[in-house]
C-alpha distance (Angstrom), angle and dihedral (degrees) to the residues before:
residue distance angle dihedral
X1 . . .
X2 3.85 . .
X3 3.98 117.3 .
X4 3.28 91.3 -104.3
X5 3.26 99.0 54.5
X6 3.57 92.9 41.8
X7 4.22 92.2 52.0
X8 3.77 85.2 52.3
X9 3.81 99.1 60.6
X10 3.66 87.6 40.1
X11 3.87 92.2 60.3
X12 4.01 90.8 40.8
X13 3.88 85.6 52.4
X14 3.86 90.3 49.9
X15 4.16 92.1 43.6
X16 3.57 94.6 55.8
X17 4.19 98.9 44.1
X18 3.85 78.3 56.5
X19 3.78 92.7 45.9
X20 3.93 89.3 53.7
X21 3.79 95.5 39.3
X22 3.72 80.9 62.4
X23 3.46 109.1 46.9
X24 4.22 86.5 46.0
X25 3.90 82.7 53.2
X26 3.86 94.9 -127.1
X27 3.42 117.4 -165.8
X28 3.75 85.1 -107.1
X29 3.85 94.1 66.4
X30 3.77 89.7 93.1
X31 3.45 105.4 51.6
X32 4.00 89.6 32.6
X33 4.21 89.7 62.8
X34 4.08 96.0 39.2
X35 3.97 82.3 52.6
X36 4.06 100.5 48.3
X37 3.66 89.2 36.7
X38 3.42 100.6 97.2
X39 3.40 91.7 52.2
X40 3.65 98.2 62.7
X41 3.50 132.5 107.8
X42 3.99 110.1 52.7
X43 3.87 95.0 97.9
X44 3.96 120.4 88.6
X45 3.68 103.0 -139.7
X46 3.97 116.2 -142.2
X47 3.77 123.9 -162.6
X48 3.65 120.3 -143.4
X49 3.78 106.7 -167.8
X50 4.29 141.3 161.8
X51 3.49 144.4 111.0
X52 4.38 117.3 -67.9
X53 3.06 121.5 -71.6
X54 3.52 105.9 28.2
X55 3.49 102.1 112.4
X56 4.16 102.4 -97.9
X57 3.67 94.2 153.0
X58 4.03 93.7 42.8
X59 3.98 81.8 59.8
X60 3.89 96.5 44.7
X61 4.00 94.3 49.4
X62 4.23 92.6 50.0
X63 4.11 89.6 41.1
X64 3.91 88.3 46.0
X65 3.73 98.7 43.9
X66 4.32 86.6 48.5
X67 3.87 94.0 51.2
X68 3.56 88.9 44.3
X69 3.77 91.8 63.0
X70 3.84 94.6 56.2
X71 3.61 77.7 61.4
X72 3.87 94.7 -107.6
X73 3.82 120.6 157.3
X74 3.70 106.0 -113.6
X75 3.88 130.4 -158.9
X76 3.90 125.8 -175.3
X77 3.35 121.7 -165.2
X78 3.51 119.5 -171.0
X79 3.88 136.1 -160.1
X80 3.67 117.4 -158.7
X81 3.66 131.8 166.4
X82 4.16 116.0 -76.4
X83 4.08 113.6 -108.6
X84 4.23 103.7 -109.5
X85 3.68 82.1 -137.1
X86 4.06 116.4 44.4
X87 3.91 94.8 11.2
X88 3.99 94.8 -124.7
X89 3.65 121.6 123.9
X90 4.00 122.9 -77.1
X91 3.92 93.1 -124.4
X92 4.19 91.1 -158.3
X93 3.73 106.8 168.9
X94 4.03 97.8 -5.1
X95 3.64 83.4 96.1
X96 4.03 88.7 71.2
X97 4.41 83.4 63.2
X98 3.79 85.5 67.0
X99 3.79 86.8 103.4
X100 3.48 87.8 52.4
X101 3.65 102.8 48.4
X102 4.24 80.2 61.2
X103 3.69 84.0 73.6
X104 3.88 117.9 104.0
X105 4.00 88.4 -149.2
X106 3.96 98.9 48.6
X107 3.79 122.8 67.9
X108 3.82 118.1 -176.7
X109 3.83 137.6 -161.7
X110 3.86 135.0 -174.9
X111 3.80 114.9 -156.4
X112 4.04 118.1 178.0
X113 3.73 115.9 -140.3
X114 3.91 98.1 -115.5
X115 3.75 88.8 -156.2
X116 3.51 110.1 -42.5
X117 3.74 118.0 133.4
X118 3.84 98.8 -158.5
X119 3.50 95.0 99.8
X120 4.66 87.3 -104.5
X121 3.71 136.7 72.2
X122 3.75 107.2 -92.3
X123 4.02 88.5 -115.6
X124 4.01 90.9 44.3
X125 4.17 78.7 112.7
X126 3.76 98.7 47.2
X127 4.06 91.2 41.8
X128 3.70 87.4 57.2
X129 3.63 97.7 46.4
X130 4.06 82.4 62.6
X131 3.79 96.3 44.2
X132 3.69 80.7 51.4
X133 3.41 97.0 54.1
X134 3.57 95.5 57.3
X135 3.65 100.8 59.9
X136 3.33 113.1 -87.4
X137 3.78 124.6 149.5
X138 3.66 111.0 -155.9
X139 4.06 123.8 14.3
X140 3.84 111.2 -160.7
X141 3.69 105.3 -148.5
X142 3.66 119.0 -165.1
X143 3.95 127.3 176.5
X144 3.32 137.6 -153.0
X145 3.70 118.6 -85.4
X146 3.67 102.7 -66.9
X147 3.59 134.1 -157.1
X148 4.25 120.8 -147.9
X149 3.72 93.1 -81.0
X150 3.68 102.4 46.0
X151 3.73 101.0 76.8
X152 3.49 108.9 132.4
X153 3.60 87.1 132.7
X154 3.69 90.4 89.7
X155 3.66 94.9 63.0
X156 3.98 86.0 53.0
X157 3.76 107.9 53.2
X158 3.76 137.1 40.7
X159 3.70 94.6 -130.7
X160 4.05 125.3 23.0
X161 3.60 128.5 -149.5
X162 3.92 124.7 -161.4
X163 3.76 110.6 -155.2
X164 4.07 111.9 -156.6
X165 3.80 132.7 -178.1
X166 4.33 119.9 -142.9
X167 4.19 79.1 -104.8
X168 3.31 84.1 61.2
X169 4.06 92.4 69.6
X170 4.11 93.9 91.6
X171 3.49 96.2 46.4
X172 3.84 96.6 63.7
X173 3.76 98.7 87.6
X174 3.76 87.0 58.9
X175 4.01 94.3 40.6
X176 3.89 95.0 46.6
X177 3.89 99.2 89.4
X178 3.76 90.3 47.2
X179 3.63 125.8 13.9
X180 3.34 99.4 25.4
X181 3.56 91.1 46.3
X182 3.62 99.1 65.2
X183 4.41 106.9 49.2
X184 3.99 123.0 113.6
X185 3.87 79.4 -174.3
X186 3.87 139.5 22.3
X187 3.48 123.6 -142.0
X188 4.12 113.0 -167.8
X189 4.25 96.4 -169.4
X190 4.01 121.4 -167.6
X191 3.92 81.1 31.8
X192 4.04 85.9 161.1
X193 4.15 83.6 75.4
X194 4.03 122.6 97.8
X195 3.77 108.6 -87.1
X196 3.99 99.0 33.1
X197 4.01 98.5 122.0
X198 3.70 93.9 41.0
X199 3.69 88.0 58.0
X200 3.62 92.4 47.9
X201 3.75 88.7 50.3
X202 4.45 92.9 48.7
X203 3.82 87.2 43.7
X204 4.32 89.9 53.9
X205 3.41 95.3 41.5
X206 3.68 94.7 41.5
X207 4.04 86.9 58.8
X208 3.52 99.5 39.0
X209 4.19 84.9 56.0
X210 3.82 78.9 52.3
X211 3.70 107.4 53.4
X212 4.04 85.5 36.8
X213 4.04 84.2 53.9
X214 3.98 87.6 55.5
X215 3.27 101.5 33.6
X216 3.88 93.9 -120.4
X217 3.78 133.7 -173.7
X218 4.31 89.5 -175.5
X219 3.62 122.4 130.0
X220 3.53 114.6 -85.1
X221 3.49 116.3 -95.9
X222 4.12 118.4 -120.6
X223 3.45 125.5 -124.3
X224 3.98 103.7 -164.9
């Protein structure tokens, strides 16, 4: 193991005892944010957001492993469902990014939910401000399969993208004054399934019929 290599895992080791003296609320947590504070602010903070199933993580892993090759400092973090039992999160298929977690670029956190229903751990925002602080260019933040009202996601990330699947295409009625609401970019994944360019064609003219509605000059929003 080269030095470099070896000062790298040292800082990831350091990052995440922070990260968990933080979401245990230590009595540190104070002193630890006032100190990293004025640090804060390089990252760009991307949103990865849509109901279960849809294939969230899929997306993170390919987007993480691409930015990682420009030789960008990547951080994942992760929401996933709390355990009923100890409280910590239910890791499901993060353990497929071990392979990615090898990487010397990519640094990657679970965090369980502990109760909150926006869709994020209620110190998702204070976690990143550390991962921030310690270089890292681009944090991937993806939620836990969220429903229309749990969109704290927004409040999280500079830019939010909704991931949808073709099955997806009867649920947008019920999305639109939520989920839908809320994405700088769309996302339709498994697009090779039945019922992929019919959702493409609801989601466009669902936000054309919203920048019509406010009488916007924005950019038009992707749907990829």
């Amino acid at each position: 193991m080269n030095i470099k290599h070896q000062n790298n895992m040292q800082n990831k080791i350091k990052l995440a005892k922070i990260i968990s003296k933080i979401e245990n609320e230590h009595p540190d947590t104070e002193k630890i944010l006032n100190d990293v504070w004025r640090n804060v602010g390089s990252a760009y903070r991307i949103g990865i957001t849509g109901p279960p199933g849809v294939g969230k993580s899929t997306l993170v892993d390919k987007i993480a492993l691409q930015l990682s090759e420009q030789n960008l400092k990547i951080a994942i973090v992760s929401v996933d469902p709390s355990s009923p039992f100890g409280g910590g999160a239910l890791l499901g298929d993060r353990i497929r990014m071990n392979e990615l977690s090898l990487n010397p670029n990519i640094f990657i956190r679970s965090l369980a939910t502990r109760g909150s229903l926006g869709g994020l751990s209620v110190k998702t925002q204070d976690i990143c401000d550390v991962i921030d602080s310690f270089g890292y260019e681009i944090i991937l933040i993806e939620t836990v399969g969220v429903g229309q009202i749990e969109l704290d996601i927004v409040e999280a990330s500079d830019i939010t993208t909704v991931v949808l699947v073709p099955e997806s295409g009867d649920d947008i009625q019920s999305m639109k004054s939520g989920l839908m609401e809320i994405g700088n970019i769309f996302v339709i994944n498994k697009s090779d399934r039945d019922g992929a360019n019919s959702l493409e064609t609801n989601i466009n003219s669902m936000l054309q019929l919203k920048k019509q509605y406010k009488n916007s000059n924005d950019y038009d929003i992707p749907v990829i």
